[in-house]
C-alpha positions as CSV (number, residue, x, y, z in Angstrom):
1,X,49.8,-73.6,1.3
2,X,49.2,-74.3,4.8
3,X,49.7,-70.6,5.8
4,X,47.0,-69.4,3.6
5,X,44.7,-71.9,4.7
6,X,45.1,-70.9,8.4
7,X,45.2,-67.0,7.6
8,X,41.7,-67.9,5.0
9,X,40.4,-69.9,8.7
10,X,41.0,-66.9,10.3
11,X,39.6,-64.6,8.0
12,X,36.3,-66.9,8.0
13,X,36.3,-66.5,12.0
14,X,37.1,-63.2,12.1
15,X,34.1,-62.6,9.8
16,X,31.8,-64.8,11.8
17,X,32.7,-62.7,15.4
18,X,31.6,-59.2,13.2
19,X,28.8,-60.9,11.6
20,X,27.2,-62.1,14.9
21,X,28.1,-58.8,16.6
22,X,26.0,-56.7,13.9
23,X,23.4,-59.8,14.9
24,X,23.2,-58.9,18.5
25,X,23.5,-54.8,18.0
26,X,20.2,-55.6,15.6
27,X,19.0,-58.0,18.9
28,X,19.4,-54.6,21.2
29,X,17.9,-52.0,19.0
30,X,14.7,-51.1,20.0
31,X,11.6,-50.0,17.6
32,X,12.1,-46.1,18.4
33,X,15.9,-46.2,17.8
34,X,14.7,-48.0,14.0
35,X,12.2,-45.3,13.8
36,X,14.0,-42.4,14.4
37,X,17.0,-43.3,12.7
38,X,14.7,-43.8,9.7
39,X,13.1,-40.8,10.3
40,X,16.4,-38.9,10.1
41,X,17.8,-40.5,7.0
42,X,14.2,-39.7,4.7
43,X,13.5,-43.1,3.9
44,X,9.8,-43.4,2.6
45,X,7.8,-45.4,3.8
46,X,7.6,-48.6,2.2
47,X,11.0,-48.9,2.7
48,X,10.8,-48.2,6.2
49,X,8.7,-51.1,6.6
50,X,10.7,-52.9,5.1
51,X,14.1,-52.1,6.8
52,X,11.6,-52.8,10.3
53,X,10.7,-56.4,9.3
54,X,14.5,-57.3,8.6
55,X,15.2,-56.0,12.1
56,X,12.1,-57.9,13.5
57,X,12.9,-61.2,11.8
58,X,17.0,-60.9,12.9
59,X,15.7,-60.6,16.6
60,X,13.6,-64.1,16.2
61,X,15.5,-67.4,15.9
62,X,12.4,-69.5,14.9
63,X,11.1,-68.7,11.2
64,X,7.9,-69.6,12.7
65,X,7.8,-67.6,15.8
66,X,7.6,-64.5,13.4
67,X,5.1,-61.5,13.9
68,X,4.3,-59.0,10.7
69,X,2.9,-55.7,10.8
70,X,-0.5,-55.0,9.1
71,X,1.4,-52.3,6.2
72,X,4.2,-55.1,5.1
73,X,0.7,-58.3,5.3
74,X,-0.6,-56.0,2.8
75,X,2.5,-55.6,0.8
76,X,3.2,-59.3,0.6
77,X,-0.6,-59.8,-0.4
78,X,-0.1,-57.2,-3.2
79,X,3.3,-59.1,-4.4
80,X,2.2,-62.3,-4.0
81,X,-0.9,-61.5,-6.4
82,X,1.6,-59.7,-8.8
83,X,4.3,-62.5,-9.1
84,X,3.9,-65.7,-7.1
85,X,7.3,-66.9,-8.6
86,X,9.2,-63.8,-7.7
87,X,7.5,-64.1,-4.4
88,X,8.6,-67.6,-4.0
89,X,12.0,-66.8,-5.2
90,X,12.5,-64.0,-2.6
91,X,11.5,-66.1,0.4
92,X,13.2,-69.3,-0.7
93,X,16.2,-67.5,-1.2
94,X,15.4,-65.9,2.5
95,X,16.1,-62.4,0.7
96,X,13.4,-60.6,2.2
97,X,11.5,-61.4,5.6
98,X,8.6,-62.7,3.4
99,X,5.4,-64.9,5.3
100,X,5.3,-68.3,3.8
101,X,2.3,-68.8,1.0
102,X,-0.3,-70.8,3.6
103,X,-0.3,-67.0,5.8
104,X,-1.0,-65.3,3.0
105,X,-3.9,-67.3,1.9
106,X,-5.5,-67.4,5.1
107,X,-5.3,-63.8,5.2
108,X,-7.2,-63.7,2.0
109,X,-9.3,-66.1,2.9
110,X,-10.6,-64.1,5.7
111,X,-11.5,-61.0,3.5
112,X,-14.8,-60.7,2.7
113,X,-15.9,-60.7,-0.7
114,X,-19.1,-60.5,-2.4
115,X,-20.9,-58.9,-5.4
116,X,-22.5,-55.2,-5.0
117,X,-20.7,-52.3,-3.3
118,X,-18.7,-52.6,-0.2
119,X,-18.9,-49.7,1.7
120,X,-15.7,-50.5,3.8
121,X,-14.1,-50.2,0.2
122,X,-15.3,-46.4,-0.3
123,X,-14.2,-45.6,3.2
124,X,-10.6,-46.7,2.2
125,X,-10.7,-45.3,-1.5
126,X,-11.9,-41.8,0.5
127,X,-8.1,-42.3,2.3
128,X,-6.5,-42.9,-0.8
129,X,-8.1,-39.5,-2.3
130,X,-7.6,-37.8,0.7
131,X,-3.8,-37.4,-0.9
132,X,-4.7,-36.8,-4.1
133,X,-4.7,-33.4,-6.2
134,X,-7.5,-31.7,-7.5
135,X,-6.9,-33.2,-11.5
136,X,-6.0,-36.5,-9.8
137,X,-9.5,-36.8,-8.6
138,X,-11.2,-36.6,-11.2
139,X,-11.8,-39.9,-13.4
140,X,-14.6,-41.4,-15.7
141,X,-16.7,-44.5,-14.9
142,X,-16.2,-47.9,-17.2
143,X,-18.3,-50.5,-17.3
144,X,-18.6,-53.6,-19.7
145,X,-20.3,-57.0,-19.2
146,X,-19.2,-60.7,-19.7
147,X,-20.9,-63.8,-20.5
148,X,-20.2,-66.3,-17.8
149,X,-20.2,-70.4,-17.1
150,X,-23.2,-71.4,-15.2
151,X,-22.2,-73.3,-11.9
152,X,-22.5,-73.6,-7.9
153,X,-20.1,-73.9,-5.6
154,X,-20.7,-74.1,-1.9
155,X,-18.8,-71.9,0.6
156,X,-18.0,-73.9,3.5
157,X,-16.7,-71.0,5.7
158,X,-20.1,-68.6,5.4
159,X,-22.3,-71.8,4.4
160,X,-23.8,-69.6,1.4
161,X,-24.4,-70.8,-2.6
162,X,-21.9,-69.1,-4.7
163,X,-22.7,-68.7,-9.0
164,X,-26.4,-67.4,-7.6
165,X,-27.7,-64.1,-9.3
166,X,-26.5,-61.3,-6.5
167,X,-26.6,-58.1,-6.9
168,X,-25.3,-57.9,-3.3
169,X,-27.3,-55.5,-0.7
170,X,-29.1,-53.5,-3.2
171,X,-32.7,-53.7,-2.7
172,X,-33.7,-51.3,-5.5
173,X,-33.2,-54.3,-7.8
174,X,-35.4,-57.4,-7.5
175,X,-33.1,-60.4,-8.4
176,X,-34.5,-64.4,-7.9
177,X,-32.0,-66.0,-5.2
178,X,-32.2,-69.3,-7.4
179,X,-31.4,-68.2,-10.4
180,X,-27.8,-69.4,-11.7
181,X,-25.9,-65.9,-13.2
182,X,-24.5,-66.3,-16.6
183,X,-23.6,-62.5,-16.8
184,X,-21.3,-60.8,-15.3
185,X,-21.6,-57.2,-14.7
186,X,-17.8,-55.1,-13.8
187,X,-17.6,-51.3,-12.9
188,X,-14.0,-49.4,-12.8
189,X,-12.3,-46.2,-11.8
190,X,-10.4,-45.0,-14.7
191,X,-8.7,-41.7,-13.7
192,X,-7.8,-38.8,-16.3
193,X,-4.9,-37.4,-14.5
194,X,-2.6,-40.3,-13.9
195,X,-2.6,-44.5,-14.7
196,X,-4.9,-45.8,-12.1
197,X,-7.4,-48.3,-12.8
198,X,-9.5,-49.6,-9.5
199,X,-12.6,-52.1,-10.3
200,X,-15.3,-50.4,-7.5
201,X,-18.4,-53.2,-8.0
202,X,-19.2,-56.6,-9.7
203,X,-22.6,-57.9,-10.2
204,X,-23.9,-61.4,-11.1
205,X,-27.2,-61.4,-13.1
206,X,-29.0,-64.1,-14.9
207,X,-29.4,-62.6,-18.6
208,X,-27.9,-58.8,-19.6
209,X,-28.4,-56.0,-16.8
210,X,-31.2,-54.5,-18.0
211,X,-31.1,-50.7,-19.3
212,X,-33.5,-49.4,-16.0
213,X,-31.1,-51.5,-13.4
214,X,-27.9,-50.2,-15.1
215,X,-29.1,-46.9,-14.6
216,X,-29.5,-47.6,-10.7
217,X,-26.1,-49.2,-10.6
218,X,-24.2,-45.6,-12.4
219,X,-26.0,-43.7,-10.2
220,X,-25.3,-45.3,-7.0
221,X,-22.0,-45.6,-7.8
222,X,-21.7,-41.8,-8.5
223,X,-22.9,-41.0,-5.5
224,X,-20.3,-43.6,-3.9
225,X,-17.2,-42.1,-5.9
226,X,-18.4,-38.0,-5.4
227,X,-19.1,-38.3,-1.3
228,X,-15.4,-40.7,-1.5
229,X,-13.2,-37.7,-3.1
230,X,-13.8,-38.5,-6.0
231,X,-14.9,-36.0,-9.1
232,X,-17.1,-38.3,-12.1
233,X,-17.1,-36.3,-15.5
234,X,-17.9,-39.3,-17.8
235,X,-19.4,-43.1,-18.3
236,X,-17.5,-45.1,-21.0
237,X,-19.6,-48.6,-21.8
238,X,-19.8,-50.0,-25.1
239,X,-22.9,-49.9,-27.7
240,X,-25.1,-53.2,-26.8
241,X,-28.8,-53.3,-26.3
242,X,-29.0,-52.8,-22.9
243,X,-26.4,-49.9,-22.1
244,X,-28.3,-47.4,-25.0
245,X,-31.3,-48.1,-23.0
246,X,-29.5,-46.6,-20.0
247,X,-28.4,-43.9,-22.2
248,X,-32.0,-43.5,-22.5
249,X,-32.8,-43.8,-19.1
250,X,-30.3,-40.9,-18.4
251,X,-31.4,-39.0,-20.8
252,X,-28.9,-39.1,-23.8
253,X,-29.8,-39.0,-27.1
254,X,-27.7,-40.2,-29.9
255,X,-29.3,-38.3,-33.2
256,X,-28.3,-35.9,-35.2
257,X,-31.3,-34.4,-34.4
258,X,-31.9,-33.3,-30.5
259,X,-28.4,-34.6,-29.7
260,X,-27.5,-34.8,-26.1
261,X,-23.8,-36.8,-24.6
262,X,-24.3,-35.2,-20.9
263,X,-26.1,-35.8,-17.7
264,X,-26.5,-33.9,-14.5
265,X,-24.3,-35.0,-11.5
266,X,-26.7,-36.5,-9.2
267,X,-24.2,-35.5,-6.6
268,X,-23.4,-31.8,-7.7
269,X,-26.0,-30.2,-10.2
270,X,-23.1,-27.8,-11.4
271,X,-21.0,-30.5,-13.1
272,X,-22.3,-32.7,-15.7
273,X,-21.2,-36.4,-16.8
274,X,-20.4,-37.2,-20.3
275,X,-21.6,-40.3,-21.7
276,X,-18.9,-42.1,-24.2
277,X,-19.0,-45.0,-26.2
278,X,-15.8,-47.1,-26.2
279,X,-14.0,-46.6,-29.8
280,X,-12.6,-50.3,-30.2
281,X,-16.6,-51.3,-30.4
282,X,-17.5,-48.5,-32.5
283,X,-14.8,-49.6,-34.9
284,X,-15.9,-53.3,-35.0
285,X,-19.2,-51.8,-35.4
286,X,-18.9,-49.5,-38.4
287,X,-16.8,-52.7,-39.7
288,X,-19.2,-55.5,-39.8
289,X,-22.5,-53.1,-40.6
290,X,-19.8,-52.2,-44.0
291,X,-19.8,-55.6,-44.2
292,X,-23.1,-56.5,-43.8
293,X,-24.4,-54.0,-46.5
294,X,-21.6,-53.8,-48.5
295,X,-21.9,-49.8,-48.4
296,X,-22.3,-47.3,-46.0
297,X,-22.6,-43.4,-46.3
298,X,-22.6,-41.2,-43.3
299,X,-23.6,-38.7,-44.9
300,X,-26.3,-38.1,-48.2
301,X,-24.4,-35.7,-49.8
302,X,-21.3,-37.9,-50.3
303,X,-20.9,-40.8,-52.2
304,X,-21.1,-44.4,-50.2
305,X,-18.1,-46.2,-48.9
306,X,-18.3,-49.6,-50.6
307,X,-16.8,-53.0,-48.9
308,X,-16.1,-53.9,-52.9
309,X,-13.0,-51.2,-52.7
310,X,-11.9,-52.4,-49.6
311,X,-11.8,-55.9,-51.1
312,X,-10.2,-54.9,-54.7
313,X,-7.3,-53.3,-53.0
314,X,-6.5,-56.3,-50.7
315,X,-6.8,-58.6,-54.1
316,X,-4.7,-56.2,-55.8
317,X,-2.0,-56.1,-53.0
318,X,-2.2,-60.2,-52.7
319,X,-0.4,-60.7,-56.0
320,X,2.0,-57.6,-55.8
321,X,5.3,-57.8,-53.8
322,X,5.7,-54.5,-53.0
323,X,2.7,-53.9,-50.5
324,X,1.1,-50.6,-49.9
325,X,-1.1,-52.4,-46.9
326,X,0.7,-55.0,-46.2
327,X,-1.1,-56.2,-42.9
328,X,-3.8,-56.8,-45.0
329,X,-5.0,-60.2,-45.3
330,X,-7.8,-62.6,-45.7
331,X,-8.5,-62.8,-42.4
332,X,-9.4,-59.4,-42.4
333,X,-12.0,-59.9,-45.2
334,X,-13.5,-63.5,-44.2
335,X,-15.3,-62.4,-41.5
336,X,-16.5,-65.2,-38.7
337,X,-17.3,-65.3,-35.6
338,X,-13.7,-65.0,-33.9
339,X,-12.5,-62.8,-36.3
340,X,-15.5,-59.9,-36.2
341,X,-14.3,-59.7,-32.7
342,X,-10.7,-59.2,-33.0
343,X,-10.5,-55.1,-32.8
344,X,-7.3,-55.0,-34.9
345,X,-8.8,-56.5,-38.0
346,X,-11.2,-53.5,-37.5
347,X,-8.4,-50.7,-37.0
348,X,-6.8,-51.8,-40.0
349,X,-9.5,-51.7,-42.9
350,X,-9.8,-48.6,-41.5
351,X,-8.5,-45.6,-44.0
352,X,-5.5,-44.8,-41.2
353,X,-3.8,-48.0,-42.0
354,X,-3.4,-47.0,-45.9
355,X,-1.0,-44.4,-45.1
């Protein structure tokens, strides 16, 4: 017993001498050695980065005393948004050469963020489409609006109201400084090529955009996206009073009669943008004017689709045990506020969900 706890001490030391000998070779290697020995093995480049910072962080014996580059700041921003606890984990565990949670908020802290568009955002967006393939750069343009809390807050560190109407630096639109916004107004980057969302602009405005302003805001941001890279072949917003008068605005035209989905690109008069209206409202929307009117018919020489059938087949499934529709339920029938808003009661009166 006592031999095998001398040859286990000697084992432990003899691990400890290696161990601070690796320590000391990572000491003496300098940043070009790191790089080209990176360089030669085809790492990418986030990994690179990362493989630097464990190198920087073994050549510092204070925690504190360390120094991060600006690619691996913005990586531990991105992560730390992501998953605070796995970011936590990771740097309590002292897996990764993670900056403690206090950096990374002062580091978001000093961003500056506002309402309109931030041209500093379109020069880097430009970089990100600078690597991007001809079908990769082309993407549509969503927008939607939300109804907001009214309330001010001060900002201490730029001494300015925040909750204010602000449509940021755009003077085309006259906006009252004193107003308190209750809307908000969002506009995204979807592209059509691969799954990347980016939100580009958010607006605060007291009361809906109106139909005129929106107009502004697509076109502007058109011109944005277009002289960044990008290539904008439609607008996806849903049907509420003020985005059909922007259709109008832009020219579309919904009827039968004169119909019209397409504007010219502002920014190239050879392409067009399509104008689409999202299908989750269109399905709530066919639902509850059903609903409202009992019948519908979309077109006179067909018969009308009558609520009442809808109904007598959920009645008739209710007592049965084998269920043709059995996601049917009352829920989907006694309409209220909540429940007209739910998109999957929608989708499922619909005639897909009987088959």
């Amino acid at each position: 017993m006592k031999k095998k706890t001398i040859r286990a001490k000697q084992g432990i030391k003899r691990l400890k001498n290696i161990l601070s000998e690796v320590q000391n070779q990572m000491k003496n290697c300098s940043d070009t050695i790191i790089q080209q020995s990176l360089e030669s093995a085809g790492i990418n480049t986030n990994q690179c980065n990362l493989i630097k910072e464990i190198f920087a962080a073994a050549k510092v014996k204070n925690p504190k005393g360390r120094r991060y580059s600006e690619d691996w700041m913005m990586l531990c921003l991105l992560f730390q948004i992501r998953s605070p606890s796995g970011y936590k984990f990771l740097k309590d565990q002292n897996i990764l050469p993670f900056p403690c949670v206090n950096t990374i908020r002062k580091h978001l802290l000093a961003m500056k963020i506002g309402c309109g568009f931030d041209i500093n955002f379109f020069k880097l967006f430009k970089k990100k489409f600078s690597g991007k393939t001809e079908y990769q750069k082309k993407g549509i343009i969503v927008l939607d609006e939300i109804f907001l809390r009214t309330s001010i807050a001060v900002n201490s560190r730029t001494l300015t109201y925040s909750g204010l109407e602000d449509f940021g630096d755009d003077e085309d639109i006259k906006t009252k400084s004193t107003d308190k916004a209750d809307h908000g107004l969002v506009l995204m980057w979807q592209s059509l090529a691969e799954n990347f969302t980016q939100p580009i602009a958010v607006f605060a405005s007291k009361g809906p955009v109106k139909g005129i302003d929106l107009a502004k805001l697509v076109i502007k941001a058109i011109l944005l996206l277009e002289d960044a890279g990008g290539h904008v072949v439609g607008l996806t917003s849903d049907g509420a009073s003020t985005n059909r008068s922007m259709w109008k605005e832009l020219g579309i035209c919904p009827d039968i009669e004169g119909f019209k989905n397409f504007f010219e690109n502002p920014y190239d008069n050879d392409r067009k943008v399509f104008v689409f209206s999202d299908v989750p409202h269109l399905m709530k929307t066919i639902r509850n004017r059903l609903h409202s009117n009992k019948q519908l018919r979309i077109n006179s020489s067909k018969q009308y689709i009558k609520w009442s059938d809808y109904y007598s087949l959920y009645l008739n499934e209710s007592t049965s045990l084998l269920k043709v529709c059995p996601k049917l339920t009352k829920h989907h029938f006694e309409l209220n506020n909540f429940t007209k808003m739910k998109v999957k009661y929608a989708t499922q009166v619909g005639i897909v969900s009987y088959w």
